[in-house]
C-alpha positions as CSV (number, residue, x, y, z in Angstrom):
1,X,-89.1,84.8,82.7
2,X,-92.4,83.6,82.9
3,X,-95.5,85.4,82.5
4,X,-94.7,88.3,84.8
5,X,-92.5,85.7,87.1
6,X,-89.6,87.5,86.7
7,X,-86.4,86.1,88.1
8,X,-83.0,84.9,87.5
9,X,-81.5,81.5,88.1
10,X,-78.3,80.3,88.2
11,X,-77.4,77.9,85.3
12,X,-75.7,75.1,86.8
13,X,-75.9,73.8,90.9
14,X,-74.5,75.5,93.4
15,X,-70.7,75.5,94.2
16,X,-69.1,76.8,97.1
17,X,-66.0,79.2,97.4
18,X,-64.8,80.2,100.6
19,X,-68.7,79.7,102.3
20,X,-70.4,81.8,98.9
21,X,-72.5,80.2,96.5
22,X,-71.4,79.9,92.6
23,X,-72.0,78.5,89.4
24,X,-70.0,77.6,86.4
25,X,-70.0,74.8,84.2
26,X,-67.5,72.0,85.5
27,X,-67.8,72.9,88.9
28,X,-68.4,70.2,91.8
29,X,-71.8,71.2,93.5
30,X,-71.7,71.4,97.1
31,X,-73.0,68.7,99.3
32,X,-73.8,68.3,102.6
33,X,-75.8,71.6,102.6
34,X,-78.5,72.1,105.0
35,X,-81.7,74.6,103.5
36,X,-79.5,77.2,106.5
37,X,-76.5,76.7,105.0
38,X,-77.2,77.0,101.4
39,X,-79.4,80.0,102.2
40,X,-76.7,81.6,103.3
41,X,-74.3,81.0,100.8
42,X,-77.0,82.3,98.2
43,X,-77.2,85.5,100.4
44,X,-73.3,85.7,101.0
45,X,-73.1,86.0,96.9
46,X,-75.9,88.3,96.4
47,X,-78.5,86.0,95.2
48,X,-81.3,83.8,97.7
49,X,-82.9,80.3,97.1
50,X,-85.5,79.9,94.3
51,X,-88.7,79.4,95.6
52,X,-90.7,76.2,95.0
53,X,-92.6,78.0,92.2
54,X,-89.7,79.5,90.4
55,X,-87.4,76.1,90.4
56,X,-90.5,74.4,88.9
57,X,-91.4,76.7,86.4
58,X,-88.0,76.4,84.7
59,X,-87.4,72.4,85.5
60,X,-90.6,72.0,83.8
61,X,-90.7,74.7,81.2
62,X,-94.1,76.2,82.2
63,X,-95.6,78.6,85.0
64,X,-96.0,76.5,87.8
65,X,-99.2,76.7,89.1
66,X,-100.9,76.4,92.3
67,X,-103.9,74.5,91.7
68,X,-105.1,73.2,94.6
69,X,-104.7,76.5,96.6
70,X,-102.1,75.1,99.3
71,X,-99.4,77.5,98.3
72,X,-97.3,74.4,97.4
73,X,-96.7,73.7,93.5
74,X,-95.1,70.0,93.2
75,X,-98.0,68.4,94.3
76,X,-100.3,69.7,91.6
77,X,-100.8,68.9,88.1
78,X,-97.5,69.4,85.9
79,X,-98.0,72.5,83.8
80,X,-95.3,71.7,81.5
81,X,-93.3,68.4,81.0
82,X,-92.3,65.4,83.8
83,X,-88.4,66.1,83.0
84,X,-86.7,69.2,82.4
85,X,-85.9,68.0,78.6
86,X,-89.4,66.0,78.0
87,X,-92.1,64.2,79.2
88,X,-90.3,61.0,79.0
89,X,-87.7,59.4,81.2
90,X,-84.4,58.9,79.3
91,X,-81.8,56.9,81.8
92,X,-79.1,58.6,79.4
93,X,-80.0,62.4,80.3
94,X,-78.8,62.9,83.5
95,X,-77.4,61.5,86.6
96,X,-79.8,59.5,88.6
97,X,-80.8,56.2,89.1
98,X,-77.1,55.1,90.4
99,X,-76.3,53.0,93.0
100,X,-75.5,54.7,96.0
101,X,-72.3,52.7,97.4
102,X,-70.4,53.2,93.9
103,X,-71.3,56.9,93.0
104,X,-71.6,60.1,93.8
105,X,-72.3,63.6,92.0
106,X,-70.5,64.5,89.2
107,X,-69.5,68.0,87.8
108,X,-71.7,70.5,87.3
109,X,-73.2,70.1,83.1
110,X,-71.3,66.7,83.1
111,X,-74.6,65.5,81.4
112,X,-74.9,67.7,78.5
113,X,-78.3,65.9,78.3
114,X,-79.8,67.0,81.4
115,X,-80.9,71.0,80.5
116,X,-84.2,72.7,80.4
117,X,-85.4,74.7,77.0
118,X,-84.1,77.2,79.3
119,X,-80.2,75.9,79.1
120,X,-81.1,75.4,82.8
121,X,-78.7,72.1,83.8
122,X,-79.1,69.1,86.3
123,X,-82.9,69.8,87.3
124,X,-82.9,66.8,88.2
125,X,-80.2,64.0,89.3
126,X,-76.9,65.1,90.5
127,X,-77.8,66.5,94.0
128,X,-81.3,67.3,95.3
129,X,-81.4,71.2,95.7
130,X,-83.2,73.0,98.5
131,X,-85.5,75.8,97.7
132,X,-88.0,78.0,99.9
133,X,-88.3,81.4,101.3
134,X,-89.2,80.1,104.9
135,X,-87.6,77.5,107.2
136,X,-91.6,76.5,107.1
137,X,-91.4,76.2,103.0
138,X,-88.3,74.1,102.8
139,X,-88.4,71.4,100.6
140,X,-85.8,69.3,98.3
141,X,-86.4,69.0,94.8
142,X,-85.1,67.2,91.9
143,X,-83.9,64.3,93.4
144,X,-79.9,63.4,93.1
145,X,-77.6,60.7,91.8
146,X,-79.1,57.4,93.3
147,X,-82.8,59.3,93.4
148,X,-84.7,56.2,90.9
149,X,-86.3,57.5,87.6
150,X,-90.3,58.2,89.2
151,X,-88.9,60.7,91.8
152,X,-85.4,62.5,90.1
153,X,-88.1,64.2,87.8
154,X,-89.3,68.2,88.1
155,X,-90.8,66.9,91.5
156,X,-90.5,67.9,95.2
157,X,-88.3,64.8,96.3
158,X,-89.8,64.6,99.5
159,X,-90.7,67.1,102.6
160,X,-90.1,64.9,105.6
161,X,-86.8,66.3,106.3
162,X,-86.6,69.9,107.6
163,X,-84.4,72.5,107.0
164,X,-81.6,71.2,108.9
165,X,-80.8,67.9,107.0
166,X,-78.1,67.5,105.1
167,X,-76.1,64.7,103.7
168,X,-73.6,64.1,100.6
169,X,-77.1,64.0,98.5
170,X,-78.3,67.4,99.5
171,X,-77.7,71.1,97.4
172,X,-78.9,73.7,95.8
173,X,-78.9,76.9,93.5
174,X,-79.6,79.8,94.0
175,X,-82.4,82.5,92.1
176,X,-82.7,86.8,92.2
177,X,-85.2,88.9,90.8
């Protein structure tokens, strides 16, 4: 909860069961999701996808803000810290910065390191996880496995792909209120 942001989200990345959406430590997050597909998996399990707002409240352990007015919150000014455990980059925390051709995501709190004050895990690294109400509002955040240090941070990844994309990089978790 954040100063009257009130919301639930789930502890670990998505996972998929038979098309629904779930979380549990040790669990392989799903890949290959399109922002369509993991919205629906959220909705098939009761939940929806976090907002831009709520994911980088808790990656960054502070109300996000919109300080610009744009009604995005990963291009303004970090409220909190650059990495869901500090301000500094520590290659040891999580699961980034790997080379593509010899890795892929690992199991869901494989990096103990990589939680939020929140016991929120794999913010960032892993798999890049879509959030936004909208088709309009869909961005990836987080970055994933082979994402390099200056972007797998509490970060909107990039927004050039829309809301159909999807590759073995590509997730998500899912929030409620």
């Amino acid at each position: 909860n954040f100063q009257g942001d009130s919301f639930a989200i789930h502890t670990f990345e998505a996972g998929l069961k038979d098309g629904v959406a779930i979380s549990g430590i040790h669990v392989i997050p799903a890949t290959r999701m399109s922002w369509f597909s993991a919205k629906e998996a959220c909705e098939k399990s009761g939940m929806r996808l976090c907002t831009e707002k709520e994911w980088l409240s808790v990656c960054q352990g502070s109300l996000a803000i919109d300080d610009d007015g744009d009604g995005e919150f990963a291009d303004d000014l970090v409220e909190g810290t650059q990495y869901p455990y500090g301000d500094f980059h520590n290659p040891t925390r999580c699961w980034s910065g790997k080379d593509r051709s010899k890795f892929r995501p690992v199991y869901t709190a494989e990096m103990p390191g990589c939680v939020s004050n929140q016991g929120i895990y794999d913010l960032v690294g892993n798999v890049e996880e879509w959030v936004g109400e909208t088709p309009e509002k869909a961005v990836l955040m987080g970055g994933a496995y082979d994402t390099p240090k200056d972007k797998a941070r509490c970060y909107r990844a990039n927004d050039t792909f829309g809301p159909g994309y999807a590759n073995k990089r590509t997730g998500f978790r899912c929030c409620n209120n």
